[in-house]
C-alpha positions as CSV (number, residue, x, y, z in Angstrom):
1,X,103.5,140.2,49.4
2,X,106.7,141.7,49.3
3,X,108.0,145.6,48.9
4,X,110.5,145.9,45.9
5,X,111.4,149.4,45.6
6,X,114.5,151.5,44.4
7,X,115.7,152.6,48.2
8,X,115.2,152.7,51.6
9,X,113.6,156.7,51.6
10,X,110.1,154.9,50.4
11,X,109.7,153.2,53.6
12,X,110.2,157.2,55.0
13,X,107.3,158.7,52.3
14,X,105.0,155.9,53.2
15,X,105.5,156.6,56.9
16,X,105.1,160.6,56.6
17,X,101.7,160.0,54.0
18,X,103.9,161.4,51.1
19,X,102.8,160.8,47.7
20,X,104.0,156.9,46.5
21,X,104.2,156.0,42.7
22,X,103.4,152.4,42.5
23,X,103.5,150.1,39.9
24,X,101.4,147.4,38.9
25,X,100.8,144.9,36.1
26,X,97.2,146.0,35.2
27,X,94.2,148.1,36.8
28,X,92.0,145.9,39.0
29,X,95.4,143.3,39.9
30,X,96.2,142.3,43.1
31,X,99.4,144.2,42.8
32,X,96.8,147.4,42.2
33,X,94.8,146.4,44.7
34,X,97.6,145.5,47.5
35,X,99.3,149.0,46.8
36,X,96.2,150.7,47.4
37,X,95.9,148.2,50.9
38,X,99.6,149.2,51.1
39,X,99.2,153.0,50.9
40,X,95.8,152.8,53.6
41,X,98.3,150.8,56.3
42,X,100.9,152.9,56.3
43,X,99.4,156.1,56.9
44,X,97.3,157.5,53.7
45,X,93.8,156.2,55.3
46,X,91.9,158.6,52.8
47,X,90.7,158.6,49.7
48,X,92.4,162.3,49.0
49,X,96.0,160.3,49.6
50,X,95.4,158.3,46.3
51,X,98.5,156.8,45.0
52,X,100.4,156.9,41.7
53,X,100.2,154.0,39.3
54,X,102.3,153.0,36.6
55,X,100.8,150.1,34.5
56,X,103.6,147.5,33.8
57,X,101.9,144.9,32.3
58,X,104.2,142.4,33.6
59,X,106.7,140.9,36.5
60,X,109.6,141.5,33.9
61,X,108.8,145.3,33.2
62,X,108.1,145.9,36.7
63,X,111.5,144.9,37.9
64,X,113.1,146.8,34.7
65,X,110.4,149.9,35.7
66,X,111.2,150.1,39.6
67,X,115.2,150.2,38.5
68,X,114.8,153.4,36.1
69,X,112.4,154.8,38.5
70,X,109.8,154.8,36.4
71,X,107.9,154.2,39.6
72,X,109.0,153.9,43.4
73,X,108.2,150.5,44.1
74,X,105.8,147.6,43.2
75,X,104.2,144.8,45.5
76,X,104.3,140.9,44.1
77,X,104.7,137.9,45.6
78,X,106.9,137.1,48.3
79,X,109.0,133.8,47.2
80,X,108.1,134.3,43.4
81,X,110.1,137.4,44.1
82,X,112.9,135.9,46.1
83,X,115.5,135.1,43.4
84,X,115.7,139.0,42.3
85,X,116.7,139.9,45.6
86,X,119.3,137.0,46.2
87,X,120.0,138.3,42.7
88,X,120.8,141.8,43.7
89,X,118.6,143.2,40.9
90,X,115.7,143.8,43.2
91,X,116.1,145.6,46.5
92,X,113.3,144.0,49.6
93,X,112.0,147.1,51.5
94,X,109.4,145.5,53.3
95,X,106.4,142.9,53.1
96,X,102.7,143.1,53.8
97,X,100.1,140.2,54.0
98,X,97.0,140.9,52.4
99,X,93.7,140.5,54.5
100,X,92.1,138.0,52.2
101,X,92.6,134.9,50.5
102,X,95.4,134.5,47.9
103,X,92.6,132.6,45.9
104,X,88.9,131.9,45.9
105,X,86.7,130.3,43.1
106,X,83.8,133.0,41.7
107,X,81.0,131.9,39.1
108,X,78.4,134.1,37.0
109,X,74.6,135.1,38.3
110,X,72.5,134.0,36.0
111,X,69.1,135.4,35.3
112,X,66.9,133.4,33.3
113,X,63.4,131.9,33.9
114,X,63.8,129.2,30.9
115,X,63.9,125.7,33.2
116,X,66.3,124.3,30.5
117,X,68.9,126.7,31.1
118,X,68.5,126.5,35.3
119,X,68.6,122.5,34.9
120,X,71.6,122.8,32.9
121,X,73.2,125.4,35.1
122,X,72.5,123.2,38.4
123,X,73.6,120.4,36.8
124,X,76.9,122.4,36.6
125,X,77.0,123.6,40.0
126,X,76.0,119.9,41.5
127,X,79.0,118.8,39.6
128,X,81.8,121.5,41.1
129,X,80.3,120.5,44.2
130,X,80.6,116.9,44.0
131,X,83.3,116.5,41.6
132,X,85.7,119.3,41.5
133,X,85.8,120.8,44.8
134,X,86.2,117.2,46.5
135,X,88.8,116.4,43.3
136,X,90.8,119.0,44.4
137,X,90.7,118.6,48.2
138,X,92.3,115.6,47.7
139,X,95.0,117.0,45.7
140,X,95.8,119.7,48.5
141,X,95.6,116.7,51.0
142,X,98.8,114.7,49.0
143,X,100.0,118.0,47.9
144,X,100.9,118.8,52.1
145,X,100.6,114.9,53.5
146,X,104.1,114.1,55.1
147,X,104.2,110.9,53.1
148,X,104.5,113.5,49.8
149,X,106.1,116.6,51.6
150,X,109.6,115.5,50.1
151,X,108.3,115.1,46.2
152,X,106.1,118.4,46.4
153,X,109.6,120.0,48.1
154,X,111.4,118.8,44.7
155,X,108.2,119.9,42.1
156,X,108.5,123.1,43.6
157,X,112.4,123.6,43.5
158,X,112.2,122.1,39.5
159,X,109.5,124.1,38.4
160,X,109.9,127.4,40.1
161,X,113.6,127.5,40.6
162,X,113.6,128.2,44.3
163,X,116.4,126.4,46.5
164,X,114.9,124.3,48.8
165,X,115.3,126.7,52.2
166,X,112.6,128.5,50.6
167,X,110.4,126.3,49.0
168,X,110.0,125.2,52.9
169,X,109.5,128.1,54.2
170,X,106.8,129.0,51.1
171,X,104.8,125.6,52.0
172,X,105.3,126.1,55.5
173,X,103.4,129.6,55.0
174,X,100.5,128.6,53.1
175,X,96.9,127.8,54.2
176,X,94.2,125.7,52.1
177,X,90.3,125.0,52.1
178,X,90.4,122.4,55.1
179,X,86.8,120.8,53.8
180,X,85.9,118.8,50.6
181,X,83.1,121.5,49.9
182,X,85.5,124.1,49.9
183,X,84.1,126.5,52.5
184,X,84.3,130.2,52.8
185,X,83.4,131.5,56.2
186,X,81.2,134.8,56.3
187,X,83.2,136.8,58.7
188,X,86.7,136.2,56.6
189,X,84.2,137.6,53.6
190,X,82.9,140.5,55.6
191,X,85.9,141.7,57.2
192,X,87.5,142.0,53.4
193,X,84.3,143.8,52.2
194,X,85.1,146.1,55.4
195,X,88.8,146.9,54.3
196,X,87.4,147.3,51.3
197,X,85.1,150.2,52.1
198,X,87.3,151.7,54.1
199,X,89.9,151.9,51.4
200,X,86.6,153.2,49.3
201,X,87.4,150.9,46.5
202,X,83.3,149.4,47.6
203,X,80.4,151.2,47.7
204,X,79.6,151.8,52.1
205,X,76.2,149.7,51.0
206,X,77.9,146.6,49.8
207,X,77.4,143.3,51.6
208,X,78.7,139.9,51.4
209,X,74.7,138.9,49.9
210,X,75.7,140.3,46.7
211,X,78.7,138.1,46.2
212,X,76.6,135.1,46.8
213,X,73.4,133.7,44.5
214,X,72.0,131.3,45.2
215,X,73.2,130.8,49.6
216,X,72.6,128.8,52.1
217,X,74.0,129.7,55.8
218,X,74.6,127.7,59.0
219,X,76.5,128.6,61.7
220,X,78.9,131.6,60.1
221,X,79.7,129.4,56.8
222,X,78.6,130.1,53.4
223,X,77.4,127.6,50.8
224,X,76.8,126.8,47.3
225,X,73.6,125.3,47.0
């Protein structure tokens, strides 16, 4: 993500541990949770250095906020951010890549011993599995094909206003679920659950088990059942 902010000195209080007011578009956000990542990188490694927030609510009144100093800086994406800084209105003072996935899919545990509900509820989750997931593999798969690249270059540039130098680069830079069943790999999970704790935004006796219900392992990867 990338490091709006009102000048060059907050690069200078994030190196010396000083106090950073961030803002962010709600508590729990990945703009909350990168600026505590943010903050534990540069130097604040405790839980005594806790940053300021500002809530924002939105992109809009974070770049309005960050420009009365309302706060020193926010974190949001890097090309979404991109035209604010061609722009002049935003000022880039650095970027950092979060540890984890930009996006994941999550469902509810549910507890419930009547057999209609669990036949429904499999039902469901054999469907994601042999539906969804593979529906949406093979979009990525025309999304990124070379035979494509050119129409998914123009979507891009249409719908999000980017010139095409960075709509490129932005494709270039982004990594997908390489398998129909849509994957995750244990240790990617665990090391974010580690970065995690040591941010202490986890409790130390959280582990990747409790993300999961029902698992089924082999070989490092985690799946669905």
């Amino acid at each position: 993500g990338s490091l709006p902010g009102v000048s060059q000195n907050v690069n200078e209080k994030l190196t010396k541990g000083e106090p950073i007011k961030y803002g962010i578009s709600r508590l729990g956000s990945g703009s909350h949770t990168m600026a505590f990542y943010t903050n534990y990188i540069k130097g604040s490694k405790t839980i005594n250095s806790l940053p300021e927030f500002v809530i924002a609510n939105n992109f809009q009144q974070l770049r309005e906020g960050v420009n009365k100093r309302d706060f020193d800086m926010f974190l949001w994406e890097k090309f979404t951010t991109k035209p604010w800084f061609d722009s002049g209105e935003l000022t880039l003072i650095g970027e950092v890549s979060a540890p984890w996935p930009a996006f994941s899919f999550a469902t509810s545990i549910y507890n419930s011993s009547d057999p209609q509900f669990l036949s429904l509820i499999q039902f469901k989750e054999q469907l994601i599995q042999q539906c969804v997931f593979p529906a949406i593999q093979d979009a990525i798969q025309e999304f990124i094909s070379p035979i494509h690249r050119e129409a998914s270059l123009q979507r891009i540039v249409s719908q999000f206003k980017h010139t095409k130098e960075d709509a490129v680069l932005w494709m270039d830079s982004c990594r997908y679920a390489s398998t129909a069943d849509m994957r995750v790999n244990q240790a990617d999970l665990e090391q974010s659950i580690s970065i995690l704790k040591e941010m202490s935004l986890v409790p130390i006796s959280f582990t990747v088990d409790e993300l999961l219900h029902p698992i089924e392992k082999k070989n490092g990867i985690i799946v669905l059942e």
